[in-house]
SEFIZA-3560 file (N, C-alpha, C; in Angstrom, 3 decimals):
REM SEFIZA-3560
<numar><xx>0.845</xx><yy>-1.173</yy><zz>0.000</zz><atom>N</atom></numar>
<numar><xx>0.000</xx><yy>0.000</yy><zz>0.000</zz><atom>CA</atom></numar>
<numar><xx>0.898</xx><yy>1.247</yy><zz>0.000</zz><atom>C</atom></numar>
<numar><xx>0.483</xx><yy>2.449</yy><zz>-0.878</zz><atom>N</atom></numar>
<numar><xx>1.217</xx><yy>3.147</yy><zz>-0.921</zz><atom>CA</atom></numar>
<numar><xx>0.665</xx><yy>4.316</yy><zz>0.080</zz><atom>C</atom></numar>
<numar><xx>1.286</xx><yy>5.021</yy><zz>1.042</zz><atom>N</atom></numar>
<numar><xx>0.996</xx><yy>5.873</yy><zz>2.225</zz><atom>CA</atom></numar>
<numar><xx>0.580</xx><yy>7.376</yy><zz>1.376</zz><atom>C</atom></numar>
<numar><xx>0.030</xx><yy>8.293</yy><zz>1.628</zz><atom>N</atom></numar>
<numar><xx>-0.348</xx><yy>9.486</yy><zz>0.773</zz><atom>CA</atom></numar>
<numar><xx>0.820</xx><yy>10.573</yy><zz>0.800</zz><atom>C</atom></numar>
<numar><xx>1.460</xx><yy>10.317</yy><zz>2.140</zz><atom>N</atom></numar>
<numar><xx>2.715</xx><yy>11.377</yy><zz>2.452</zz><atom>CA</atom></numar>
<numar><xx>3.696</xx><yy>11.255</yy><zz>1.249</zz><atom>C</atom></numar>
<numar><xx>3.752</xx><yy>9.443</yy><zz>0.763</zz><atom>N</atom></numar>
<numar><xx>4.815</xx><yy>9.317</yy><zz>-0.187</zz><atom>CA</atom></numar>
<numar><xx>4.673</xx><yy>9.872</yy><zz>-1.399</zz><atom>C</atom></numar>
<numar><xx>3.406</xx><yy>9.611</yy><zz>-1.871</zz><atom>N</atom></numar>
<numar><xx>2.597</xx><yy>10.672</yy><zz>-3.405</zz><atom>CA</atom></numar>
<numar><xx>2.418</xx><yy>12.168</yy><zz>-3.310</zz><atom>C</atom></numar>
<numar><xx>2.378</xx><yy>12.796</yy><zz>-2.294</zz><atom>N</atom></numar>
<numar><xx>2.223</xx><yy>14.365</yy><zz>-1.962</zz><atom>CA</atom></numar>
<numar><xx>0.782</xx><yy>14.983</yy><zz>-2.274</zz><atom>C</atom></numar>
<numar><xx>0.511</xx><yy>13.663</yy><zz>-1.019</zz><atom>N</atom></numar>
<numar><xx>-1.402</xx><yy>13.735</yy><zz>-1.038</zz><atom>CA</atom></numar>
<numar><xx>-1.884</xx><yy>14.500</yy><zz>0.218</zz><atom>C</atom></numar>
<numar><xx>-2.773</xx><yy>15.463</yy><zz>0.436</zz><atom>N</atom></numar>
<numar><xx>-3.507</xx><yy>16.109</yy><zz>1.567</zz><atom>CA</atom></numar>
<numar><xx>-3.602</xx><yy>14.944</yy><zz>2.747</zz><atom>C</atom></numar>
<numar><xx>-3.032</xx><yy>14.999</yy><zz>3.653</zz><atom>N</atom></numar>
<numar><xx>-2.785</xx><yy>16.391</yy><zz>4.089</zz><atom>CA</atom></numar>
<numar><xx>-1.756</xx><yy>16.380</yy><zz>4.204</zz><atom>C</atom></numar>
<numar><xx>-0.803</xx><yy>15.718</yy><zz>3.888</zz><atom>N</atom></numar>
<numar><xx>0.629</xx><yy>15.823</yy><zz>3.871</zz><atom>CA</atom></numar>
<numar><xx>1.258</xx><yy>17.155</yy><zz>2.909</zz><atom>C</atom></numar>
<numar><xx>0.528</xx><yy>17.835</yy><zz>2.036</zz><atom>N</atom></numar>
<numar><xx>1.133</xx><yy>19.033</yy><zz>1.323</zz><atom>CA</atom></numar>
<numar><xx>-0.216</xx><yy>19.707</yy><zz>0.800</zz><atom>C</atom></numar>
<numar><xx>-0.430</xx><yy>20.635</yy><zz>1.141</zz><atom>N</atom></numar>
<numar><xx>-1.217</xx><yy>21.805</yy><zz>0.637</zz><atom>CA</atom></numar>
<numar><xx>-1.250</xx><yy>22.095</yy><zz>-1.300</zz><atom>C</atom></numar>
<numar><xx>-2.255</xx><yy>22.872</yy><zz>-1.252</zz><atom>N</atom></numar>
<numar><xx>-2.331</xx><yy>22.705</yy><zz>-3.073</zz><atom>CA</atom></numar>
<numar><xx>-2.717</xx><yy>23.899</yy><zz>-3.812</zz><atom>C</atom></numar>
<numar><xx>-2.540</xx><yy>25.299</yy><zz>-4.556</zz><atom>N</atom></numar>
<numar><xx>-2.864</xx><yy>25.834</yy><zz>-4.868</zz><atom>CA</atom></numar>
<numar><xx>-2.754</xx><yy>26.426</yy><zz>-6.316</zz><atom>C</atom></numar>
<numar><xx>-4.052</xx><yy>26.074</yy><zz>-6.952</zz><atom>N</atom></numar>
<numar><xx>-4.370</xx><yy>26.217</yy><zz>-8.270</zz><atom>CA</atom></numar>
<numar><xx>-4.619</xx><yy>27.782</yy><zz>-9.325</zz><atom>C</atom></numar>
<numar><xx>-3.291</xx><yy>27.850</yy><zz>-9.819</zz><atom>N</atom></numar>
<numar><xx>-3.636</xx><yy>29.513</yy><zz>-10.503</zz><atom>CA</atom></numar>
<numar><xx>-3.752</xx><yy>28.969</yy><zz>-12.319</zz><atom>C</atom></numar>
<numar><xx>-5.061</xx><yy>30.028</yy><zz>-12.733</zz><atom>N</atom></numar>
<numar><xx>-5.594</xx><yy>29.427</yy><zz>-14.013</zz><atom>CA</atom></numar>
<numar><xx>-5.284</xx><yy>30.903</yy><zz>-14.617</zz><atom>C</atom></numar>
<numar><xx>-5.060</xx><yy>30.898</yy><zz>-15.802</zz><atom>N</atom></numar>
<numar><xx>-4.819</xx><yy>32.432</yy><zz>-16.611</zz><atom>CA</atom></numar>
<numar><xx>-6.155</xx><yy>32.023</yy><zz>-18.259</zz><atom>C</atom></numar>
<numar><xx>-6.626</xx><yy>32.781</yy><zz>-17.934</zz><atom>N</atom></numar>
<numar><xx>-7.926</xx><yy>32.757</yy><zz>-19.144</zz><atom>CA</atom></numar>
<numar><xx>-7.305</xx><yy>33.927</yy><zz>-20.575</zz><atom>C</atom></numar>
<numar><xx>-7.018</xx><yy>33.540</yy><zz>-21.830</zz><atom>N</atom></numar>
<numar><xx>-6.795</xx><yy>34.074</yy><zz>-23.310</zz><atom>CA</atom></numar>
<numar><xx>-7.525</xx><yy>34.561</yy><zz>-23.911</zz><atom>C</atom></numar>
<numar><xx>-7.298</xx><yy>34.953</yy><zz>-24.787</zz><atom>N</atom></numar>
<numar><xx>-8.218</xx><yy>34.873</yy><zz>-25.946</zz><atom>CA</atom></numar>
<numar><xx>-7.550</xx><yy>33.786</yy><zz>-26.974</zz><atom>C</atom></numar>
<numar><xx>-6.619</xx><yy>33.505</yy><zz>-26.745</zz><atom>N</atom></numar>
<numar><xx>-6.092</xx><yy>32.340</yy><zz>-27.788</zz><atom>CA</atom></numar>
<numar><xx>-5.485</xx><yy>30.983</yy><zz>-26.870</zz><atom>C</atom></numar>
<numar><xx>-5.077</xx><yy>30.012</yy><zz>-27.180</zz><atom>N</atom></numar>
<numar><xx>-4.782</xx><yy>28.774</yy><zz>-26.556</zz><atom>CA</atom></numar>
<numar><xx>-3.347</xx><yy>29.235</yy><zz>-26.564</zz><atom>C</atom></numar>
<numar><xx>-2.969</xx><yy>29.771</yy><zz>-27.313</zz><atom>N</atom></numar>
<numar><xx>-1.245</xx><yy>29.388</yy><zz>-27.036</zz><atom>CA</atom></numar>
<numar><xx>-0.907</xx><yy>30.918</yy><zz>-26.381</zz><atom>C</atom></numar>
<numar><xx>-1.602</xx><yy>32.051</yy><zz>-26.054</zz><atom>N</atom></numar>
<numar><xx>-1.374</xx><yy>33.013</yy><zz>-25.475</zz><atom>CA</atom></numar>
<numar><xx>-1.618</xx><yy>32.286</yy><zz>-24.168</zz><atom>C</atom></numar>
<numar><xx>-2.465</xx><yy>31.684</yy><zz>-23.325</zz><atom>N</atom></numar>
<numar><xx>-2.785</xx><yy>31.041</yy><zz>-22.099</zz><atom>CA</atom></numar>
<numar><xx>-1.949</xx><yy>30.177</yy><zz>-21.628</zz><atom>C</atom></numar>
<numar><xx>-1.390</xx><yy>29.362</yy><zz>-22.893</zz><atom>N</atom></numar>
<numar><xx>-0.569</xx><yy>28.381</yy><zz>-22.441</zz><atom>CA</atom></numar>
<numar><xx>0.852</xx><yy>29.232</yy><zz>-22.048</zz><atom>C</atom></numar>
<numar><xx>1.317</xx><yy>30.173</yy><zz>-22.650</zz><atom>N</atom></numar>
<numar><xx>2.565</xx><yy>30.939</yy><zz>-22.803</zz><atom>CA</atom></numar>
<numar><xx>2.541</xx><yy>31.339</yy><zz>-21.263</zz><atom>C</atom></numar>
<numar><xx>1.005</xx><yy>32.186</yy><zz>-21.131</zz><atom>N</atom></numar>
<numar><xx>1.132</xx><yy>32.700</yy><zz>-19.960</zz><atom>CA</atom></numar>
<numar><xx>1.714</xx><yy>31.915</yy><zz>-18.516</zz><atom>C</atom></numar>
<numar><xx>1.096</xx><yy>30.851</yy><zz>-18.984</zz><atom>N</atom></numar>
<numar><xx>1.195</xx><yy>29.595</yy><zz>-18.101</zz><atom>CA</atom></numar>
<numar><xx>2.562</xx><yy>29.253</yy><zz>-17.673</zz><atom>C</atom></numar>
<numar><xx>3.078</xx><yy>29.095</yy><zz>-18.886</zz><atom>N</atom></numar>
<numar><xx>4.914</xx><yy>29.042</yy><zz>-18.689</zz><atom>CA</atom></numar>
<numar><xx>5.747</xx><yy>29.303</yy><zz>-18.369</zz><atom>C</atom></numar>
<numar><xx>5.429</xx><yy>31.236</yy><zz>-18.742</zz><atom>N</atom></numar>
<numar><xx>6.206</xx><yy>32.040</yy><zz>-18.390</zz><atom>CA</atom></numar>
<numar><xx>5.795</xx><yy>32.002</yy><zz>-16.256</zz><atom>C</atom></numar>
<numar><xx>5.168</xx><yy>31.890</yy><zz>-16.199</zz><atom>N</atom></numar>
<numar><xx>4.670</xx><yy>31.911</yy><zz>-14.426</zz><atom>CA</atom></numar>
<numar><xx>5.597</xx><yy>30.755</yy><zz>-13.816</zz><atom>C</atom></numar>
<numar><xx>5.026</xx><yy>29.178</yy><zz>-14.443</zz><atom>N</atom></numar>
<numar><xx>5.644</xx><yy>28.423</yy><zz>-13.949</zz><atom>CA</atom></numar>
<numar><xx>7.197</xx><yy>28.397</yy><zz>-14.005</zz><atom>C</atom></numar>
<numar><xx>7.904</xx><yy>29.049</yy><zz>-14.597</zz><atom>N</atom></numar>
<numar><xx>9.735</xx><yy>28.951</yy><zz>-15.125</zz><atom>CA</atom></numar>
<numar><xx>9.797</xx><yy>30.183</yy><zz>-13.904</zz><atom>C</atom></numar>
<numar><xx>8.883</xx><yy>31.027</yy><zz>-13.518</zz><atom>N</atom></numar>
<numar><xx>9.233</xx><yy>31.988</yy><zz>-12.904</zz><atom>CA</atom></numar>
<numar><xx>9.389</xx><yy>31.627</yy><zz>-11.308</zz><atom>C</atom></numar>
<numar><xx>8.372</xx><yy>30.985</yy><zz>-10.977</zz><atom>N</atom></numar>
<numar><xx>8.109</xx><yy>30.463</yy><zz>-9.742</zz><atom>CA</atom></numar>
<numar><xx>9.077</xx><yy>28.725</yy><zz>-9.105</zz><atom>C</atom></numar>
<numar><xx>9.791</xx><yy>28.607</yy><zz>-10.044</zz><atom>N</atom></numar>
<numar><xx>10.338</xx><yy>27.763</yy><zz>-9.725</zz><atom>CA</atom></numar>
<numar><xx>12.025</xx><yy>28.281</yy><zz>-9.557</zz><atom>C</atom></numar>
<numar><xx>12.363</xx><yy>29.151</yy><zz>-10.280</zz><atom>N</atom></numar>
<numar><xx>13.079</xx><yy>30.106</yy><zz>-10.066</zz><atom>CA</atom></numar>
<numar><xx>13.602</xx><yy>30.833</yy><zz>-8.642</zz><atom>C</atom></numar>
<numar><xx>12.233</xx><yy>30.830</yy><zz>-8.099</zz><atom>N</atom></numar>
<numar><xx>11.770</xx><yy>31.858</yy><zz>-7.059</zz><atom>CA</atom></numar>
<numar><xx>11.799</xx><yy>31.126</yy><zz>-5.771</zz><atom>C</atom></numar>
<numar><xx>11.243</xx><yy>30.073</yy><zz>-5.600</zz><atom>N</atom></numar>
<numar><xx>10.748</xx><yy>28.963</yy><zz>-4.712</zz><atom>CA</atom></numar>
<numar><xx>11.402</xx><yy>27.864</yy><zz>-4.288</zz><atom>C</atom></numar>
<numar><xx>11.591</xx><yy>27.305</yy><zz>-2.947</zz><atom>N</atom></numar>
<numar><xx>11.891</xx><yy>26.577</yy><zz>-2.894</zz><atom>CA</atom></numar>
<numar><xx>10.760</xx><yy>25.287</yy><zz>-2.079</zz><atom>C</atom></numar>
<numar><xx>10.960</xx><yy>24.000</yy><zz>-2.086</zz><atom>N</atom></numar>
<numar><xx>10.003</xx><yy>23.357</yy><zz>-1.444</zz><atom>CA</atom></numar>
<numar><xx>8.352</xx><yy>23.691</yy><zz>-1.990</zz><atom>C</atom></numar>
<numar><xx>8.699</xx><yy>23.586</yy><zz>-3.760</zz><atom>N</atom></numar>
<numar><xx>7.282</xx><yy>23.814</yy><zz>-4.031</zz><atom>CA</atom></numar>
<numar><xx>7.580</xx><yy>22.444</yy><zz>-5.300</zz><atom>C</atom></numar>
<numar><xx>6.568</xx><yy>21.917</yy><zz>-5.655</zz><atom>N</atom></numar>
<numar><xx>6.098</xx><yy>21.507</yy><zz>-7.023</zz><atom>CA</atom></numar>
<numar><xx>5.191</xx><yy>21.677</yy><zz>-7.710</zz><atom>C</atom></numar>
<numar><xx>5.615</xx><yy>22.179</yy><zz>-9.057</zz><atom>N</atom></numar>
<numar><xx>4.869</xx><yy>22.599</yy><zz>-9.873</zz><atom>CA</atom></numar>
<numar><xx>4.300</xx><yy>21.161</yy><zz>-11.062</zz><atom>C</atom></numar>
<numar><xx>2.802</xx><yy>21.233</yy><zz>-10.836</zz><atom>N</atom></numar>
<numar><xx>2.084</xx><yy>20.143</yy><zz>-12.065</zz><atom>CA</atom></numar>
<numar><xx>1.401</xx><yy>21.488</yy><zz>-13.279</zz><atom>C</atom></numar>
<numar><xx>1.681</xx><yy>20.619</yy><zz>-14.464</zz><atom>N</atom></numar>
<numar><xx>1.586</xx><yy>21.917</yy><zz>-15.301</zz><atom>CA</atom></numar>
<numar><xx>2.191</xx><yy>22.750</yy><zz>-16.070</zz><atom>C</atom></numar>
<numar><xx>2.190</xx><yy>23.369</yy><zz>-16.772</zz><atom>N</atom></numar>
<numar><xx>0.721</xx><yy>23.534</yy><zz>-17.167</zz><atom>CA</atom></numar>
<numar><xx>-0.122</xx><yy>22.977</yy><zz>-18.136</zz><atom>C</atom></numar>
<numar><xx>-1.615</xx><yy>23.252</yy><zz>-17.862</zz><atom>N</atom></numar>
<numar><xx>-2.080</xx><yy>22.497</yy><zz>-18.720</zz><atom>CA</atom></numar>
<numar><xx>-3.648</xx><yy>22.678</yy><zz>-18.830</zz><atom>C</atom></numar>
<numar><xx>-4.183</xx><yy>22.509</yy><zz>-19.516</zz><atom>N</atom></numar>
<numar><xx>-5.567</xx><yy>22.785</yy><zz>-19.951</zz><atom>CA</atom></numar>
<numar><xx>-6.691</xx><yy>22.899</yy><zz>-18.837</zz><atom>C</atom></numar>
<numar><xx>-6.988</xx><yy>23.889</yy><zz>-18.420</zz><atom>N</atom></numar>
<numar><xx>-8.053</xx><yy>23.281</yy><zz>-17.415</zz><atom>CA</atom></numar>
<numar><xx>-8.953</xx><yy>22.810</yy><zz>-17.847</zz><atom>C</atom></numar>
<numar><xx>-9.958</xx><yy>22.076</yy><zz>-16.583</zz><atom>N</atom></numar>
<numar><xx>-10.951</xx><yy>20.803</yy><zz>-17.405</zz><atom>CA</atom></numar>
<numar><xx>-11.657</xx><yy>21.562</yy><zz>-17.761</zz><atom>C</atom></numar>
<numar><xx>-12.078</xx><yy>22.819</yy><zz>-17.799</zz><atom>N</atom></numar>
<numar><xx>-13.078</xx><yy>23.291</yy><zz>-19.362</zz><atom>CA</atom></numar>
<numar><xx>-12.006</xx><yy>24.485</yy><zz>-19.872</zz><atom>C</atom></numar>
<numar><xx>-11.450</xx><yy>23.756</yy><zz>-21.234</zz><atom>N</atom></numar>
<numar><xx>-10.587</xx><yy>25.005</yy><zz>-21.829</zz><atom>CA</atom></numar>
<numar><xx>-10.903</xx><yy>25.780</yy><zz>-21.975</zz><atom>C</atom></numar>
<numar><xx>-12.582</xx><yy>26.166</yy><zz>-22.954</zz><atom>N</atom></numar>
<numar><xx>-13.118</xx><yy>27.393</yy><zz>-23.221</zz><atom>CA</atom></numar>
<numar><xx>-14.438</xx><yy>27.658</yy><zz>-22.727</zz><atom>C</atom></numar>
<numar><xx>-14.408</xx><yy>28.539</yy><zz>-22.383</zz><atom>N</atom></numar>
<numar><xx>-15.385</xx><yy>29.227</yy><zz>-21.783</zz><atom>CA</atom></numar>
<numar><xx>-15.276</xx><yy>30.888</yy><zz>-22.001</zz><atom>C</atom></numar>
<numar><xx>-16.106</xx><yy>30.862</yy><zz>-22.683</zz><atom>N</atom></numar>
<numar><xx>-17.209</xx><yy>32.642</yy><zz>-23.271</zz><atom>CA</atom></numar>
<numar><xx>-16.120</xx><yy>32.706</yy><zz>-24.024</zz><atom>C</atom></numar>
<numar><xx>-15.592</xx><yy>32.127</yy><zz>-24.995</zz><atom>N</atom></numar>
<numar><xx>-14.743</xx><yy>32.820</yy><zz>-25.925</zz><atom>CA</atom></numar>
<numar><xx>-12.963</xx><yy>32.860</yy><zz>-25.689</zz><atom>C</atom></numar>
<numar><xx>-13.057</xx><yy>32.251</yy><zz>-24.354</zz><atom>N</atom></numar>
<numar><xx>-11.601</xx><yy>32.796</yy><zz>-23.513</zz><atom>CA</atom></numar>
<numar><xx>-11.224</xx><yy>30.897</yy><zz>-23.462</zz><atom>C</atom></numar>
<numar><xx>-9.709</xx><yy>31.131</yy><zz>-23.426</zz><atom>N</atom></numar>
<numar><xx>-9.149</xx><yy>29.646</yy><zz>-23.156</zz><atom>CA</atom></numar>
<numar><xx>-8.133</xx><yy>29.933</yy><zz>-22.090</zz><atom>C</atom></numar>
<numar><xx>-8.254</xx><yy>28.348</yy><zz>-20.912</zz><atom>N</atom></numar>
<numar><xx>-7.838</xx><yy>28.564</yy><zz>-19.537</zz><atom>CA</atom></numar>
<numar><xx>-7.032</xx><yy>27.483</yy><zz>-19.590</zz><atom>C</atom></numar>
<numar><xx>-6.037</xx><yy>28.065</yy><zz>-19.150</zz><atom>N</atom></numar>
<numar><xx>-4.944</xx><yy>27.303</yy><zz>-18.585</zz><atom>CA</atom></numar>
<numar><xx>-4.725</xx><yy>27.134</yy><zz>-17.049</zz><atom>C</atom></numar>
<numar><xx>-4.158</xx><yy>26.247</yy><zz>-16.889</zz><atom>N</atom></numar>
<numar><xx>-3.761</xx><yy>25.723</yy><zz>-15.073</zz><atom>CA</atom></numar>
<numar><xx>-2.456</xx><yy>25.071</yy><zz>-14.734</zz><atom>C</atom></numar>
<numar><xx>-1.785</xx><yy>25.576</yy><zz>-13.758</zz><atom>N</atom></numar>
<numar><xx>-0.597</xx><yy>24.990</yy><zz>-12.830</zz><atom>CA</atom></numar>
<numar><xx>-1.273</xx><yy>24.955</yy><zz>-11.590</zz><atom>C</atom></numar>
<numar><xx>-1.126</xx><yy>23.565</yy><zz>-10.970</zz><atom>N</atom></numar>
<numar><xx>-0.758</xx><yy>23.477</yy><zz>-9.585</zz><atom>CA</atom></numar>
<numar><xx>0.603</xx><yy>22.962</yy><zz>-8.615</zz><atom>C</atom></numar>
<numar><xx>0.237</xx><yy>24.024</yy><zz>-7.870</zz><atom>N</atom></numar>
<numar><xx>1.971</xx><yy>24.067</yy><zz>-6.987</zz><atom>CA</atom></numar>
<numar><xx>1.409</xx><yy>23.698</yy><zz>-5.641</zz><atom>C</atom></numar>
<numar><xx>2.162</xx><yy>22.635</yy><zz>-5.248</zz><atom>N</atom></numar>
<numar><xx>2.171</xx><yy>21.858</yy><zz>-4.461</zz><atom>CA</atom></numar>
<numar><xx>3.277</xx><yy>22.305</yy><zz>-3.144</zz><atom>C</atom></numar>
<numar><xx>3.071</xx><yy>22.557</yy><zz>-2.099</zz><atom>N</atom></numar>
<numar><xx>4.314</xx><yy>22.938</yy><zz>-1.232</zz><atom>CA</atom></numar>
<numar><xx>3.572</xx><yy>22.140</yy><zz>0.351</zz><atom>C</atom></numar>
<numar><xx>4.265</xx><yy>21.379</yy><zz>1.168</zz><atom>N</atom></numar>
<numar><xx>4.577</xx><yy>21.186</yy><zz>2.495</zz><atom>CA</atom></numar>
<numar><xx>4.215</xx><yy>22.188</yy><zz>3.241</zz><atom>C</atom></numar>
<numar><xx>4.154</xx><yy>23.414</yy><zz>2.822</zz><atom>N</atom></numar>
<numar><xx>4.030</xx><yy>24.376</yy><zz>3.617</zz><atom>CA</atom></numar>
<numar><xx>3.130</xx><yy>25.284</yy><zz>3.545</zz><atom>C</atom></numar>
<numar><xx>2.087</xx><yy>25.225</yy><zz>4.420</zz><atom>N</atom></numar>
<numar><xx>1.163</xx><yy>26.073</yy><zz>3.376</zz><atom>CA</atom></numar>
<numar><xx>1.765</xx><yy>27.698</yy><zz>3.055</zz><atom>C</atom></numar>
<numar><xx>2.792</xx><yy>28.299</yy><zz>4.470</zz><atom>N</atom></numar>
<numar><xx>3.064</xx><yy>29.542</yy><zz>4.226</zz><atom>CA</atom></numar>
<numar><xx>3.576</xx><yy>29.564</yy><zz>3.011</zz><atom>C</atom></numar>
<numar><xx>4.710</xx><yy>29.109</yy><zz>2.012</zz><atom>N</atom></numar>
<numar><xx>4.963</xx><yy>29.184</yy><zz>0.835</zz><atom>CA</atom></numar>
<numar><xx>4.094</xx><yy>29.316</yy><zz>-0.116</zz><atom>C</atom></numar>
<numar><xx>2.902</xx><yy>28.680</yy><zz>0.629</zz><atom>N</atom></numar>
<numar><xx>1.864</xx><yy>29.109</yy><zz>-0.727</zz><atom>CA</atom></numar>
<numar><xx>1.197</xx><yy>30.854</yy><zz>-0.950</zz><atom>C</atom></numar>
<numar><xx>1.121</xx><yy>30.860</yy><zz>0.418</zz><atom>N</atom></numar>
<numar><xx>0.706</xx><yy>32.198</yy><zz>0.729</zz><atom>CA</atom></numar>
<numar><xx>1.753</xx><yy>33.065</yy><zz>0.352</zz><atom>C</atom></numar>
<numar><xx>3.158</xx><yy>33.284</yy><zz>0.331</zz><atom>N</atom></numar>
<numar><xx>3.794</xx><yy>33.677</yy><zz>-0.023</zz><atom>CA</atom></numar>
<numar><xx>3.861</xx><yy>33.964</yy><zz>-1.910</zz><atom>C</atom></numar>
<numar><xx>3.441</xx><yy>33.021</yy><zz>-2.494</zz><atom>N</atom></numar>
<numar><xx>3.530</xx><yy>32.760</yy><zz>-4.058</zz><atom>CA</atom></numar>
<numar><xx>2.147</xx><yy>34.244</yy><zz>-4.023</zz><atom>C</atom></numar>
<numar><xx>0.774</xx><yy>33.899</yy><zz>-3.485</zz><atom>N</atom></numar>
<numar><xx>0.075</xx><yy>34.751</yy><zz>-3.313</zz><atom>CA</atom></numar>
<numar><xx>0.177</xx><yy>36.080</yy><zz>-3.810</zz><atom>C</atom></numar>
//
């Protein structure tokens, strides 16, 4: 059996999801990139999943992208904030 602490499952690490909405797919995705290369840069004791389509890409015309960063800590998250 695999324990949840070992996968970086709640409640062993906190989770916070930032989505950037386009007008084009590859402007959203860019946006996406440029954040995540930034924040990993920046951070330590975080993981970044992502980026990547959120589960409804489009909505009203706009396309959404998503990273989630994963940190042990929740203050680091608040910090990214």
């Amino acid at each position: 059996m695999v324990r949840a602490d070992g996968i970086g499952l709640a409640p062993f690490y906190h989770a916070l999801k930032i989505e950037a909405s386009r007008k084009t797919r590859k402007s959203a995705e860019e946006s996406m990139n440029k954040l995540s290369s930034k924040l990993n840069g920046s951070f330590s004791g975080i993981e970044i999943l992502g980026p990547s389509p959120s589960f409804i890409e489009k909505k009203g015309g706009y396309y959404s992208w998503q990273i989630v960063i994963k940190s042990k800590k929740r203050s680091t998250l608040c910090d990214i904030l």
